[in-house]
C-alpha atoms as an extended CHARMM CRD file, in Angstrom:
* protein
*
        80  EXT
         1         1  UNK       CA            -11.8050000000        0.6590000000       12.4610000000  PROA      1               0.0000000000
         2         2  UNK       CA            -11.5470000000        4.2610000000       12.6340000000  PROA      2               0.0000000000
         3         3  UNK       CA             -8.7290000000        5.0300000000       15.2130000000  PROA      3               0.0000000000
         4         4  UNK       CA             -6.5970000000        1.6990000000       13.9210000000  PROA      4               0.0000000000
         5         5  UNK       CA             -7.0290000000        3.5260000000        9.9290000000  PROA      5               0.0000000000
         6         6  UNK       CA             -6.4090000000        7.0400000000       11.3320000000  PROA      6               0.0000000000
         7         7  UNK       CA             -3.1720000000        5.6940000000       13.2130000000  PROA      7               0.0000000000
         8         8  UNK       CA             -2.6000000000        3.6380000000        9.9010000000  PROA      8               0.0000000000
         9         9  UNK       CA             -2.3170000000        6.9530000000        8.0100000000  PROA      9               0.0000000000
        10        10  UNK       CA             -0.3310000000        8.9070000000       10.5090000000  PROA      10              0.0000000000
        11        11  UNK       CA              2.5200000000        6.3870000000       10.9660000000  PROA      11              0.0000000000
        12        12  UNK       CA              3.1080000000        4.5030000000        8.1320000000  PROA      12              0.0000000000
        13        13  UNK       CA              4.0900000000        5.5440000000        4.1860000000  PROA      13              0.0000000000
        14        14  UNK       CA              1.8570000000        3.4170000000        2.4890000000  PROA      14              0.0000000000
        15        15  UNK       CA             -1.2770000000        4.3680000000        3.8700000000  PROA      15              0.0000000000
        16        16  UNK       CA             -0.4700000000        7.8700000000        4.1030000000  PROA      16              0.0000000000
        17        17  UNK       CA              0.0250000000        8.2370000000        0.0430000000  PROA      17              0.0000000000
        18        18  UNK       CA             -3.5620000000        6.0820000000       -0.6430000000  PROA      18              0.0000000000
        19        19  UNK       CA             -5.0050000000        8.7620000000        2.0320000000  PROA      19              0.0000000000
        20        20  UNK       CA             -3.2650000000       11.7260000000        0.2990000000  PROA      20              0.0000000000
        21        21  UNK       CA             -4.1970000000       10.6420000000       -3.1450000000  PROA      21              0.0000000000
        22        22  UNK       CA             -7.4710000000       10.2550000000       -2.3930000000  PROA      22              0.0000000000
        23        23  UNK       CA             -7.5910000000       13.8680000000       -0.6410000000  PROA      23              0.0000000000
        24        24  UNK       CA             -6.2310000000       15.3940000000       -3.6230000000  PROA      24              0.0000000000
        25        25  UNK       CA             -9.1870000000       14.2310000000       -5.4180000000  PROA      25              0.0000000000
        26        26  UNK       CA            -12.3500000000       16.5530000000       -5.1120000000  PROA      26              0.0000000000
        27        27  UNK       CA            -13.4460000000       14.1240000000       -2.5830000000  PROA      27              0.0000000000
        28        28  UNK       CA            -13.4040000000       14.1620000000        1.5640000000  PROA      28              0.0000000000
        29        29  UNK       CA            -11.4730000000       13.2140000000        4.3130000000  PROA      29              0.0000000000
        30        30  UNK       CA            -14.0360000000       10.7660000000        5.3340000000  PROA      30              0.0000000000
        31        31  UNK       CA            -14.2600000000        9.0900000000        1.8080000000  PROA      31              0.0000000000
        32        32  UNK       CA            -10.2140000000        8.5620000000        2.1230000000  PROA      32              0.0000000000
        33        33  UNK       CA            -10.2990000000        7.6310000000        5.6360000000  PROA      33              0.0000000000
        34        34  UNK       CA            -12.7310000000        4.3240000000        4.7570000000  PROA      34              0.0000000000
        35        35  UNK       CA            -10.1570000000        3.1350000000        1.6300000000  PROA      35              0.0000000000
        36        36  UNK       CA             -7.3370000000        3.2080000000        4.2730000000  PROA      36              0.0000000000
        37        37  UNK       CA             -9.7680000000        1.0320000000        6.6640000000  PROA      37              0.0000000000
        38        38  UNK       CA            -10.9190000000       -0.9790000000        3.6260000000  PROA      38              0.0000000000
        39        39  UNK       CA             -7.4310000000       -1.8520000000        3.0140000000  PROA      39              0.0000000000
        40        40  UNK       CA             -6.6020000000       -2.5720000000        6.5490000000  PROA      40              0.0000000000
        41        41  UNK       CA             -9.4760000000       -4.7260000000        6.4560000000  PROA      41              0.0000000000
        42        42  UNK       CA             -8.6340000000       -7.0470000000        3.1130000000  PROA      42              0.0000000000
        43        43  UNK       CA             -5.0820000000       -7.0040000000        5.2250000000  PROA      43              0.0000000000
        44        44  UNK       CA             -5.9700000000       -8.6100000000        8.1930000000  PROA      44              0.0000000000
        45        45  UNK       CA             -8.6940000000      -10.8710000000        6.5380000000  PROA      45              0.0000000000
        46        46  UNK       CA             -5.6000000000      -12.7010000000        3.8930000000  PROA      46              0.0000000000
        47        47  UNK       CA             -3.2240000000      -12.4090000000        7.0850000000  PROA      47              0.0000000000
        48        48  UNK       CA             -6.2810000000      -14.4100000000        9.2740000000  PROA      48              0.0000000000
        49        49  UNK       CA             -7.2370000000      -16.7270000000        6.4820000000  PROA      49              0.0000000000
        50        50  UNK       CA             -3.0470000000      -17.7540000000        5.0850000000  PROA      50              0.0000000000
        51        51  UNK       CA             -2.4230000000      -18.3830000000        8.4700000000  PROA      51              0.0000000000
        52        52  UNK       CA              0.8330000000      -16.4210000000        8.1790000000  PROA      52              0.0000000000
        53        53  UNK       CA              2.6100000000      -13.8280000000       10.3450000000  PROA      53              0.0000000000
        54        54  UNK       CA              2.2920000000      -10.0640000000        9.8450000000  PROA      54              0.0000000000
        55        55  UNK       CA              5.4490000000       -8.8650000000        7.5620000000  PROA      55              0.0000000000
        56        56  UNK       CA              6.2750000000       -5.2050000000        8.9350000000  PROA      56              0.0000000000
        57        57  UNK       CA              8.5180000000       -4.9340000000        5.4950000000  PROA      57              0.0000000000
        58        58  UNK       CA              5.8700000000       -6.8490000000        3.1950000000  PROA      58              0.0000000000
        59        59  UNK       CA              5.1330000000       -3.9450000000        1.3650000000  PROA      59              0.0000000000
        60        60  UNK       CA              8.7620000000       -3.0760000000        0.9810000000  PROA      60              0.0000000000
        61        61  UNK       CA              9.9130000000       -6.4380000000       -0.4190000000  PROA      61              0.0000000000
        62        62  UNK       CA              6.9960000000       -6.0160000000       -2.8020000000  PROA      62              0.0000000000
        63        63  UNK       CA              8.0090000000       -2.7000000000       -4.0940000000  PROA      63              0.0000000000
        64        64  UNK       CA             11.4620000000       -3.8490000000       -4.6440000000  PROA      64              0.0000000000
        65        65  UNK       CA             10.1110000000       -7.1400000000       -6.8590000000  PROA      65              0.0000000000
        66        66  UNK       CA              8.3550000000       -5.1100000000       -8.5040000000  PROA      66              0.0000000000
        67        67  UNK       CA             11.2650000000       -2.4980000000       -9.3050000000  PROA      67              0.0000000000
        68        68  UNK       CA             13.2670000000       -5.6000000000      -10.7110000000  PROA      68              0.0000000000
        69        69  UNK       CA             10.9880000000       -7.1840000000      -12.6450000000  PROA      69              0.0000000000
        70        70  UNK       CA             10.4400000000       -3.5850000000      -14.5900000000  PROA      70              0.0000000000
        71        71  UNK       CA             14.2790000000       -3.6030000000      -14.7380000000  PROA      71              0.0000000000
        72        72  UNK       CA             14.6070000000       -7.3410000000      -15.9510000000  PROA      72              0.0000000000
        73        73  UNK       CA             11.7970000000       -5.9850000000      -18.8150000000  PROA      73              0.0000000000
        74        74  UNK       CA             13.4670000000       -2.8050000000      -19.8070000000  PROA      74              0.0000000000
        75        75  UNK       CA             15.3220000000       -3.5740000000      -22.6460000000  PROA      75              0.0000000000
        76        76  UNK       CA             18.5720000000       -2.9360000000      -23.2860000000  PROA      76              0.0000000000
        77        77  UNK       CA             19.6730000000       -0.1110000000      -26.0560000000  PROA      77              0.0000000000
        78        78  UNK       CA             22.5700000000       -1.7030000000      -27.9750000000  PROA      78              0.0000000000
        79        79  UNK       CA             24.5280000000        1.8390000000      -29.9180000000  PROA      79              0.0000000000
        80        80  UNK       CA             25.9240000000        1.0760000000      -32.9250000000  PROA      80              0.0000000000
C-alpha cells in the first residue's frame, strides 16, 4: 500500500492536503504516509463491500453538498 498511497498523494488534491496537514504537525512523513493508505484502505473496502463503481468526482460532489447545505443554514440578515 505504499507506492498506491505515495502516488495517492502526488496526484490527487485530497490526499495531498490530509498528507500536508499531517506534515505540518510535529509528526513524520511516515506517520502521514499510513493515514493516506488508511484512507485508501476504508475506500476500497466501502467501494468492495456497496458493490458500486469508483466515482473519480465523489469527493467533489461531496464538497459541493456540503457547501449548500452550509448555505441553505446560513441565515439570512433581514436590514431594517
Amino acid at each position: 500500500m505504499h507506492l498506491p498511497a505515495m502516488a495517492a498523494i502526488k496526484c490527487t488534491e485530497h490526499y495531498k492536503a490530509i498528507f500536508s496537514s499531517i506534515v505540518s504537525k510535529p509528526g513524520k512523513k511516515r506517520k502521514a504516509a499510513v493515514a493516506v493508505q488508511r484512507k485508501l484502505l476504508e475506500m476500497d473496502y466501502t467501494i468492495h463491500n456497496t458493490k458500486q463503481p469508483y466515482e473519480i468526482e465523489y469527493m467533489e460532489k461531496q464538497a459541493k453538498k456540503k457547501l449548500e447545505l452550509k448555505l441553505k443554514k446560513k441565515p439570512e440578515v433581514v436590514e431594517a
